[in-house]
MARSE-804019 format. One record per residue (C-alpha): x, y, z; residue in three letters. Coordinates in steps of 0.02 Angstrom, whole numbers, padded with zeros to 5 digits, always signed. Each point is the difference from the previous one (the first is absolute). Example, Ala and Ser with C-alpha at 12.3 -4.5 7.8 and 13.67 -1.06 7.14 Angstrom:
+00615-00225+00390ALA
+00069+00172-00033SER
***
This chain:
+00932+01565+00807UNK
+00111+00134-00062UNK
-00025+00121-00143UNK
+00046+00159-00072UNK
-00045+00125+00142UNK
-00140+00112-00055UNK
+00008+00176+00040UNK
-00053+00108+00152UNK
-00168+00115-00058UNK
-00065+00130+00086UNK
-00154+00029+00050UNK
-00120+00124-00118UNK
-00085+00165+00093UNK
-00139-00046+00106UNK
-00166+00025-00122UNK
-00165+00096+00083UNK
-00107-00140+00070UNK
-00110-00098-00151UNK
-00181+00058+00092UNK
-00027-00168+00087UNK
-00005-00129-00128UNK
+00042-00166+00042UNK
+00151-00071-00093UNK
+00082-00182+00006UNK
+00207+00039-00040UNK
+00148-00112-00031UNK
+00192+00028+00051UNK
+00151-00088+00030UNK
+00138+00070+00089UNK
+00079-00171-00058UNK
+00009-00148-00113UNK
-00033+00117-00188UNK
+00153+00012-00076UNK
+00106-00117+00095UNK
-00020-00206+00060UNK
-00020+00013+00186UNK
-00038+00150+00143UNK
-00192-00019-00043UNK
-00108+00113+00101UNK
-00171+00040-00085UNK
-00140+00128+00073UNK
-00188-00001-00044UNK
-00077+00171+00046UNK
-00191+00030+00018UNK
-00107+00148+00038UNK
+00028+00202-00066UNK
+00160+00054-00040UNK
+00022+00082+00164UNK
-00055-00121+00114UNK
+00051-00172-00065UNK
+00023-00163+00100UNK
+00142-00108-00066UNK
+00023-00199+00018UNK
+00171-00055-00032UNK
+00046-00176-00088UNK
+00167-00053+00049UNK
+00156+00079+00067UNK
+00161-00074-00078UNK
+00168+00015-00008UNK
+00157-00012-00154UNK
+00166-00043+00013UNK
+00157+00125-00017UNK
+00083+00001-00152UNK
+00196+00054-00048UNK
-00056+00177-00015UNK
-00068-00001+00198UNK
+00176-00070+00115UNK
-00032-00031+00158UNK
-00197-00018+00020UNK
-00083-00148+00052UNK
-00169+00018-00098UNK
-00083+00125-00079UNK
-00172+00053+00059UNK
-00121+00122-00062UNK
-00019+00185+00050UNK
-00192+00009+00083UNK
+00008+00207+00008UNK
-00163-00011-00102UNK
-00127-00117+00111UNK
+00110+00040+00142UNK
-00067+00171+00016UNK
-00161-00045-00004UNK
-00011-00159+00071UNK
-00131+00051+00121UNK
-00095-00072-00154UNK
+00063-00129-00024UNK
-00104-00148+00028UNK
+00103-00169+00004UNK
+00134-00076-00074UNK
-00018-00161-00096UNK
+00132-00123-00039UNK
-00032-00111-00154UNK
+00130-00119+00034UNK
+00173-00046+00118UNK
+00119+00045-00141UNK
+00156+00136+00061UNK
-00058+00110-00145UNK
-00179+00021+00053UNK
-00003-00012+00202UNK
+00209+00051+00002UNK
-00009+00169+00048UNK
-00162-00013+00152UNK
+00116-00026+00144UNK
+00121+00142-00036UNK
-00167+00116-00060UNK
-00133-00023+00110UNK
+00033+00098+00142UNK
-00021+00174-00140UNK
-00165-00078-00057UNK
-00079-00100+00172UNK
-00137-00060-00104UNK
-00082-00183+00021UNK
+00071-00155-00100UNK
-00096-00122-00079UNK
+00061-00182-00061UNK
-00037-00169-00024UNK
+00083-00137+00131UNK
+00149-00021-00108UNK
+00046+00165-00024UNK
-00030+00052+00153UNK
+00110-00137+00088UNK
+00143+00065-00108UNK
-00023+00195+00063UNK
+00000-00044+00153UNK
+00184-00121+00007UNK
+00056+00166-00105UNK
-00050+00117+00154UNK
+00079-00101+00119UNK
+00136-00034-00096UNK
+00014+00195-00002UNK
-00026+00029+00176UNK
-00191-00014-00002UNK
+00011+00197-00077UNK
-00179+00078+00033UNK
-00091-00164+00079UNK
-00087+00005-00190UNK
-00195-00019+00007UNK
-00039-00146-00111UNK
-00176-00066-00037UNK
-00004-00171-00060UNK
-00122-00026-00148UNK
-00035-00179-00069UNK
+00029-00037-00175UNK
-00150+00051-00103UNK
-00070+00118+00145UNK
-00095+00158-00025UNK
+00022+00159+00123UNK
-00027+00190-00019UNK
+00137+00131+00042UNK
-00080+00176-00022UNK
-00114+00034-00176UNK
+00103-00168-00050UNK
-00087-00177-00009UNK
+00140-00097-00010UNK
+00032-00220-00063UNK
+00157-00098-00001UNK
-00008-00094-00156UNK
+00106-00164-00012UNK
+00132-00012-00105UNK
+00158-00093-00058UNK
+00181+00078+00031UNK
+00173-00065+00057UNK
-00073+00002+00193UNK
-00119-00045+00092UNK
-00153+00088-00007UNK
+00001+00141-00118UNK
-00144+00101-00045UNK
-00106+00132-00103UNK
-00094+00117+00092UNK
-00180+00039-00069UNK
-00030+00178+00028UNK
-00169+00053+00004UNK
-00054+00185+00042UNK
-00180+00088-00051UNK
+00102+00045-00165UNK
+00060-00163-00080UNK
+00069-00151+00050UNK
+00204-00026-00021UNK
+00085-00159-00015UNK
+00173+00033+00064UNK
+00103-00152-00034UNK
+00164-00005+00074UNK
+00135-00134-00062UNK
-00106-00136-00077UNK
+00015-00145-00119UNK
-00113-00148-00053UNK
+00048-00147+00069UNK
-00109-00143+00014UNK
+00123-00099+00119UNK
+00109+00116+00111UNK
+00043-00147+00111UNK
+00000+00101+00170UNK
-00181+00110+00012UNK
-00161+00007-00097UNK
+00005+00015-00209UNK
-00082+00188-00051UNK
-00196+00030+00032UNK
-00047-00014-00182UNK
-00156-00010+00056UNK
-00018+00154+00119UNK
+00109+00091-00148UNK
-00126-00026-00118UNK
-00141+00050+00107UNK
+00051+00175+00029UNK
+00038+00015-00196UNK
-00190-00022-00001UNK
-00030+00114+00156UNK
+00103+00128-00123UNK
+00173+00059+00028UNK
+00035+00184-00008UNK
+00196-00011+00003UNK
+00136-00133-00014UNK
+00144+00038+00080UNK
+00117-00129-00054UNK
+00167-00092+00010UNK
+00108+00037-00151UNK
+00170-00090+00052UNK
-00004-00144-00149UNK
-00103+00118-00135UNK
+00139-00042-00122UNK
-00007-00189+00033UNK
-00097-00099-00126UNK
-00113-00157+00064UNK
-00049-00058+00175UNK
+00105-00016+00143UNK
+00047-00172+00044UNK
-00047-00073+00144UNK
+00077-00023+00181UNK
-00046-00209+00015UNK
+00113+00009-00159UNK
+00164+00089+00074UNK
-00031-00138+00142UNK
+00013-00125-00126UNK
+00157+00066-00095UNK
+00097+00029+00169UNK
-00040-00185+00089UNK
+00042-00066-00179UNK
+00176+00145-00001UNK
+00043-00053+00181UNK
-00015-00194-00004UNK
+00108+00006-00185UNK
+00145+00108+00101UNK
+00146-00102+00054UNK
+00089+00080+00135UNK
-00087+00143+00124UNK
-00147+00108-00067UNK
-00026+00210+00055UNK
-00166+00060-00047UNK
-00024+00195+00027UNK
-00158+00085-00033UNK
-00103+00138+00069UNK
-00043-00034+00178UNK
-00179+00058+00006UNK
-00038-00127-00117UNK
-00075-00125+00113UNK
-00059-00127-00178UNK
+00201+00005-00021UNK
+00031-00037+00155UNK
-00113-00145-00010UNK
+00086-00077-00150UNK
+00152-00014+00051UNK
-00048-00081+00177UNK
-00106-00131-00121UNK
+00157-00017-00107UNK
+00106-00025+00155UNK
-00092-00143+00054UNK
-00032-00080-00202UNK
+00189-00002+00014UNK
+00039-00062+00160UNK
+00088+00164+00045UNK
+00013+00121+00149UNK
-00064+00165-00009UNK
+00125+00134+00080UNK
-00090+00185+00025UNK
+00114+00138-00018UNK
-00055+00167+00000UNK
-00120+00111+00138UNK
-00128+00054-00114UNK
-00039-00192-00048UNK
-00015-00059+00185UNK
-00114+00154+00026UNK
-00105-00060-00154UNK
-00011-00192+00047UNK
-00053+00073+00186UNK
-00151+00093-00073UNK
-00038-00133-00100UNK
-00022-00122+00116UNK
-00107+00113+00103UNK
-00107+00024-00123UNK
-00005-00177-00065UNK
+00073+00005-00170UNK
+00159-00103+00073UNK
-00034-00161+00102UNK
+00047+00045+00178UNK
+00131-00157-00013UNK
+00075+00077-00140UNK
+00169-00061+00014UNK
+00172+00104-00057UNK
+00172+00012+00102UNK
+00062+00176+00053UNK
+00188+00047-00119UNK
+00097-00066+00145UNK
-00053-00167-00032UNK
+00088+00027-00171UNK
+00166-00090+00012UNK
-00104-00146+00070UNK
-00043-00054-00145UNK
+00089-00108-00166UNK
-00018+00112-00140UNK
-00105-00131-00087UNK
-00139+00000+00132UNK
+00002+00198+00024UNK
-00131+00125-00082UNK
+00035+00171+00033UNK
-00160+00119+00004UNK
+00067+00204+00043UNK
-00020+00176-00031UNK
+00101+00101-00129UNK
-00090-00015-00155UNK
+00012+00188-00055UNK
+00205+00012+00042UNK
-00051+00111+00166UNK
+00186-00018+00060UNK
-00054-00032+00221UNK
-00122-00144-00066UNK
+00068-00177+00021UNK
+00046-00067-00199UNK
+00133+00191-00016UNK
+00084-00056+00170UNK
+00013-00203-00057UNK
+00055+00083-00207UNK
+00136+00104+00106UNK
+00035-00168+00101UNK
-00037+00119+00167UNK
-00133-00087+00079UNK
+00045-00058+00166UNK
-00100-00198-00021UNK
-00014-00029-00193UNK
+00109-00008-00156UNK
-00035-00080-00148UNK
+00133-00107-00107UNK
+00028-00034-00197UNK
-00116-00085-00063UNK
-00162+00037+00096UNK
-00131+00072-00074UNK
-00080+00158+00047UNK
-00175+00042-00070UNK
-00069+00188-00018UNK
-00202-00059+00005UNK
-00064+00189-00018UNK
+00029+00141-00129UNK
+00129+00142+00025UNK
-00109+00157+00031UNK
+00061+00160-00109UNK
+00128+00095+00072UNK
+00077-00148+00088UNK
+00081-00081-00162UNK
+00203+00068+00068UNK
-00036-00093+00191UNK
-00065-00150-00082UNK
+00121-00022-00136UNK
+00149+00031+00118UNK
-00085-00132+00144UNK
-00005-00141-00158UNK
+00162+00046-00053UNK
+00085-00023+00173UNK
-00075-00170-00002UNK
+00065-00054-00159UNK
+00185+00061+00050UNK
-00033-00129+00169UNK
-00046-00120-00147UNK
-00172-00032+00015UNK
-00133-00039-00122UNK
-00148+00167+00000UNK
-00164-00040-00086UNK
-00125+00149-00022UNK
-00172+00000-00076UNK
+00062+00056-00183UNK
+00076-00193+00011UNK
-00134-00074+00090UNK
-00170-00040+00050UNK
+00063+00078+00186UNK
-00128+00162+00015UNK
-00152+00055-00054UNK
-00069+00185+00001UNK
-00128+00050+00135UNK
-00066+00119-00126UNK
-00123+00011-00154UNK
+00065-00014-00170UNK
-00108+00052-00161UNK
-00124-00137-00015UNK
-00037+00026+00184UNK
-00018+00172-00006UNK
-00110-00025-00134UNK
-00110-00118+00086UNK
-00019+00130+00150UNK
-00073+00129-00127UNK
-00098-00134-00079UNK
-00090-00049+00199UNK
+00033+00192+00074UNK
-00061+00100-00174UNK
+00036+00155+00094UNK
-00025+00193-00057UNK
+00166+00073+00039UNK
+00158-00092+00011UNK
+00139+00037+00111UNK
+00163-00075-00009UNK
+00097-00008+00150UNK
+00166-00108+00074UNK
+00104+00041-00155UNK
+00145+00102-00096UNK
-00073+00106-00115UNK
+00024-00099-00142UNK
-00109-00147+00084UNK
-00148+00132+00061UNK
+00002+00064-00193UNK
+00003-00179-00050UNK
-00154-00056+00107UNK
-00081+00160-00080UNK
+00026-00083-00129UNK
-00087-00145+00022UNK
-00151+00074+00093UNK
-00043+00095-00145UNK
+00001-00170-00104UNK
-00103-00054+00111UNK
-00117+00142-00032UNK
+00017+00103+00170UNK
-00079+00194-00039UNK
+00122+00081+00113UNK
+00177-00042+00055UNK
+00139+00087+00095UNK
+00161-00048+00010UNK
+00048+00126+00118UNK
+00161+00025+00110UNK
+00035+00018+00205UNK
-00090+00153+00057UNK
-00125+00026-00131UNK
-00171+00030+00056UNK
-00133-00090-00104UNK
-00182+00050+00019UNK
-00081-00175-00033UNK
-00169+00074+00021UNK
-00089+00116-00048UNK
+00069+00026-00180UNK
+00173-00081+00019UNK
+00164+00095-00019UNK
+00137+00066+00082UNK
-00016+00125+00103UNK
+00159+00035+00108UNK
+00163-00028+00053UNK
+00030-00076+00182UNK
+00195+00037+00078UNK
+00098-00169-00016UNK
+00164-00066+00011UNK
+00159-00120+00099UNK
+00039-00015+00189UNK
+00119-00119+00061UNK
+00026-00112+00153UNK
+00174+00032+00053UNK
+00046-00114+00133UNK
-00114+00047+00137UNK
-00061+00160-00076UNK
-00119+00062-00151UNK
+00092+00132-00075UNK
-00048+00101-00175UNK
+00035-00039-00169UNK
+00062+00185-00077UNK
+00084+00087+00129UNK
+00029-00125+00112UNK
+00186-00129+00037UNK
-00055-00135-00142UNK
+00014+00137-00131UNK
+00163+00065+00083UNK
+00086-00182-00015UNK
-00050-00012-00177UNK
+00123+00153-00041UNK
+00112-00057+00109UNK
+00013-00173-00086UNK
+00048+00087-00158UNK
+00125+00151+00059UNK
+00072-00037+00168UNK
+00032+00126+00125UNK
+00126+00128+00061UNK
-00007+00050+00153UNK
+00113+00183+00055UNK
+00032+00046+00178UNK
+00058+00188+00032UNK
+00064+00088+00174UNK
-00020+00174-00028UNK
+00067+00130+00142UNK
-00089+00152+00023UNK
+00076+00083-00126UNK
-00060-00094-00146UNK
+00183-00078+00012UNK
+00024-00206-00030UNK
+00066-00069+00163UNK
+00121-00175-00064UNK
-00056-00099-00148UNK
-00162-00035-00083UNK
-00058-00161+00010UNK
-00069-00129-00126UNK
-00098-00152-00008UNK
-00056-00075-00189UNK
-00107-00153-00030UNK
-00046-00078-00141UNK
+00083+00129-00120UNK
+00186-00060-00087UNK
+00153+00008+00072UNK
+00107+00087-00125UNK
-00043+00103-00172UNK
+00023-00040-00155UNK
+00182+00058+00002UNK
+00024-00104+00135UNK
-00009+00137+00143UNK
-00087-00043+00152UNK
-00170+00095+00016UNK
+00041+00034+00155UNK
+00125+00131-00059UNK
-00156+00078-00098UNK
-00103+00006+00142UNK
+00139+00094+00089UNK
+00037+00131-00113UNK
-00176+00053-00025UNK
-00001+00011+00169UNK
+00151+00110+00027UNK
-00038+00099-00159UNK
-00180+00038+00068UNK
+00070+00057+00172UNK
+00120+00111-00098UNK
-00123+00091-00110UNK
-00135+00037+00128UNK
+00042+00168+00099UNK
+00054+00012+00188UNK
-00143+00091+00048UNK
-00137-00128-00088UNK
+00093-00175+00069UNK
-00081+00042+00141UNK
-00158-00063-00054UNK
-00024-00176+00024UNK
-00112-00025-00111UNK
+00048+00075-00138UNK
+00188-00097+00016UNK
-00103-00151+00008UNK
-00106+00038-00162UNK
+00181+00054-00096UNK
+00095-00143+00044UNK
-00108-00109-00038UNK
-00045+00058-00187UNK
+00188+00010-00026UNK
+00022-00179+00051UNK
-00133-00065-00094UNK
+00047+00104-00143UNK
+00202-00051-00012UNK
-00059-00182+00035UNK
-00125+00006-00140UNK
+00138+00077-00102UNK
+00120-00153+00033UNK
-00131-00162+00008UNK
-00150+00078-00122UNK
-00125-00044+00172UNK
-00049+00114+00160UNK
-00015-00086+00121UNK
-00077+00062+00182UNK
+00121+00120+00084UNK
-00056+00051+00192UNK
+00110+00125+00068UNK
-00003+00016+00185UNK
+00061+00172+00080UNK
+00076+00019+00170UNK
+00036+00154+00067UNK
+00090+00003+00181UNK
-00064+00125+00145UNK
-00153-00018-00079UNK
+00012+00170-00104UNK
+00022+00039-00159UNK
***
């Protein structure tokens, strides 16, 4: 779910109220611009006294350019401030990139949560996983129900995704009706859950659809997605062909996966080993909810060695390169209970999300050195998209036949690209607008304003900021090291002993050969020496000196300035 980061906006001046007039508005403060961290508001009433609904609350994963964070969530400033007003939140489906960021985010918004059984189940093993953060106040709303939250008159629509239970959200206010759709796909036989509500899908194209607000992920992709009852078929067929042991990764939350390879396990007379947290947290939901058979059967990864590598089928977490999930540890032959030998056969059944090509490509590539055999989907029938490609998308316009057109869960390439397409489809008005954006989708559509958005970061057990905050800090540090300068001062202004150093991550000697250590020293000494008697007893301004002269001379010698912090001591306490 990475992508290229979009930039921070500030928010416009505040504009004189608009004299009462009711107004339905669209904004994301995620998910335009970038695959993943989707967080979308719908605003109704005047300008100054809106009530928002929010549809999902997601997360995205760190990229090179952010060391050291866990995940990246969105920055809330915008609803936060007001969220007096805010009505609800409503989750369109269990995937990290939609419901991701509600655990670490709800205590700055404390507003309700609505979501169907699935969905909901997964929240919840998330929150306790996390320490049960906020005791989150989820409503449980059956597939295809109908509620109101506020001036909203709100229907889960089925739908077809790589989890259980996805769904659009019909979005009806006194102004129009919007079909938000979340990640969709047609697919007639998902194998786990219900095939989309043509049916219901049509009907409100008759009722008359103000907006589409619509997936744009596979916009370039030409065709129909194929179907999940097909990847089950290519992997049993994969899996009984293989003739030694057989490593299936894929994305845990997808339960249909899941599914397949347990079936394949058993058409092959092999045992399943689980490896991986987030997939025993998945296959626990889903038997509580009753898309897995309560018997069904697996062995934990300690059961591993058990096992000839003929009868073994290896189902675990990994399938993006994340380097703590199980498949990085077995590629680095570091996990404690499981290795795999030349000769097995390890099978990547999902598609490398952009912005994790590196991870994945250095995971295969540490299997191939062990000397096994890697199959991915540009080989094999072994994945299938959980997204709509053209003829799909075209279908939607063809049941939906919507006014305005909004494409959302895309680069910006894919939301131009689904503009595209809706006005082929003949679609009056369409906006393929970015995160923060403020579309008025009624009265007279435009945009209208800017809200504030932007990156915050779970690191470790805090949320910290994106621009001024330690993530940005290691990012420079990754690329020019660090000196660090400690000075006694007496009273006087005088040095008291040596100066001492510490340098990470910049070289050891110059160009010449000299060690940069003897740089660092003699802008040091040649700082000291040119600032008068009377002003070394400043602090400050020593500290400030020495360290532009070190970064300076360094610079000189490597072509790089690196960090330089210059710590000042001065004994008695005075100056």
């Amino acid at each position: 779910m990475n992508a290229k980061q979009p930039k921070s906006k500030p928010a416009r001046a505040h504009r004189p109220p608009g004299g009462g007039r009711d107004e339905l508005v669209f904004v994301a403060l995620g998910g335009l611009g970038e695959i993943g961290m989707n967080v979308y508001l719908y605003g109704f009433g005047p300008e100054d006294a809106r009530q928002w609904l929010m549809v999902d609350l997601g997360l995205t994963f760190p990229g090179d350019a952010e060391p050291g964070a866990d995940v990246v969530l969105p920055d809330l400033r915008f609803i936060a401030e007001q969220r007096q007003a805010l009505v609800g939140i409503v989750l369109t489906h269990a995937h990290e990139d939609h419901i991701g960021a509600v655990v670490d985010l709800w205590p700055e918004l404390k507003a309700p949560i609505y979501a169907t059984p699935f969905t909901a189940g997964m929240l919840r093993s998330k929150s306790t996983e996390f320490g049960g953060k906020g005791q989150l106040p989820i409503t449980e709303v059956p597939l295809g129900g109908r509620f109101k939250l506020g001036p909203f008159d709100l229907e889960f629509v089925t739908m077809a995704h790589s989890i259980p239970e996805p769904s659009a959200l019909a979005i009806r206010t006194s102004l129009g009706l919007v079909l938000h759709t979340g990640d969709w796909k047609l697919d007639a036989t998902p194998l786990v859950g219900d095939p989309p509500d043509e049916k219901r899908l049509k009907e409100l194209g008759e009722e008359g659809v103000l907006a589409l607000v619509c997936d744009s992920t596979n916009a370039f992709r030409d065709g129909s997605s194929p179907s999940e009852m097909a990847i089950a078929k290519s992997l049993t067929d994969i899996i009984k062909g293989a003739k030694r042991r057989v490593a299936v990764t894929t994305f845990a939350s997808n339960v249909a996966r899941v599914q397949a390879v347990a079936d394949a396990a058993r058409a092959s007379n092999r045992e399943l080993v689980i490896a991986g947290r987030a997939l025993h947290r998945v296959i626990e939901v889903g038997r509580e909810t009753g898309y897995l058979a309560q018997g069904f059967r697996y062995h934990d990864q300690q059961r591993f060695s058990d096992f000839d590598a003929v009868d073994t089928l290896l189902l675990c977490t990994g399938s993006q390169g994340e380097p703590r999930a199980a498949l990085a540890r077995i590629s680095e032959e570091d996990h404690p209970e499981i290795s795999l030998d030349k000769g097995d056969l390890v099978v990547f059944s999902s598609r490398t999300i952009p912005g994790n090509e590196k991870s994945v490509s250095r995971v295969q590539n540490n299997l191939a050195r062990i000397g096994c055999d890697v199959l991915t989907d540009s080989e094999a029938l072994v994945h299938v998209t959980g997204h709509p490609r053209r003829e799909e998308l075209r279908q939607m316009y063809a049941w939906i036949r919507p006014q305005i057109t909004v494409p959302m869960h895309g680069e910006a390439r894919h939301l131009k690209e689904q503009a595209r397409l809706a006005r082929e489809a003949g679609v009056k008005d369409v906006f393929p607008i970015l995160n923060g954006e403020i579309l008025r989708l009624a009265p007279e559509p435009k945009v209208i304003d800017d809200a504030p958005v932007g990156r915050r970061y779970r690191d470790g057990k805090l949320i910290v900021p994106d621009m001024e905050g330690p993530v940005r800090e290691r990012r420079k540090l990754s690329s020019v090291g660090v000196i660090v300068v400690s000075l006694v001062l007496n009273k006087r202004g005088d040095l008291v002993g040596e100066p001492e150093i510490d340098i990470d991550g910049v070289p050891t000697l110059t160009a010449k050969g000299s060690p940069m250590s003897d740089i660092v020293f003699d802008a040091i000494d040649g700082t000291m020496r040119s600032i008068p008697p009377a002003r070394r007893r400043d602090p400050a301004l020593v500290e400030d000196a020495v360290r532009r002269a070190v970064r300076g001379g360094v610079n000189e010698a490597w072509g790089k300035k690196p960090i330089c912090k210059v710590l000042v001591h001065v004994l008695d306490g005075r100056a």
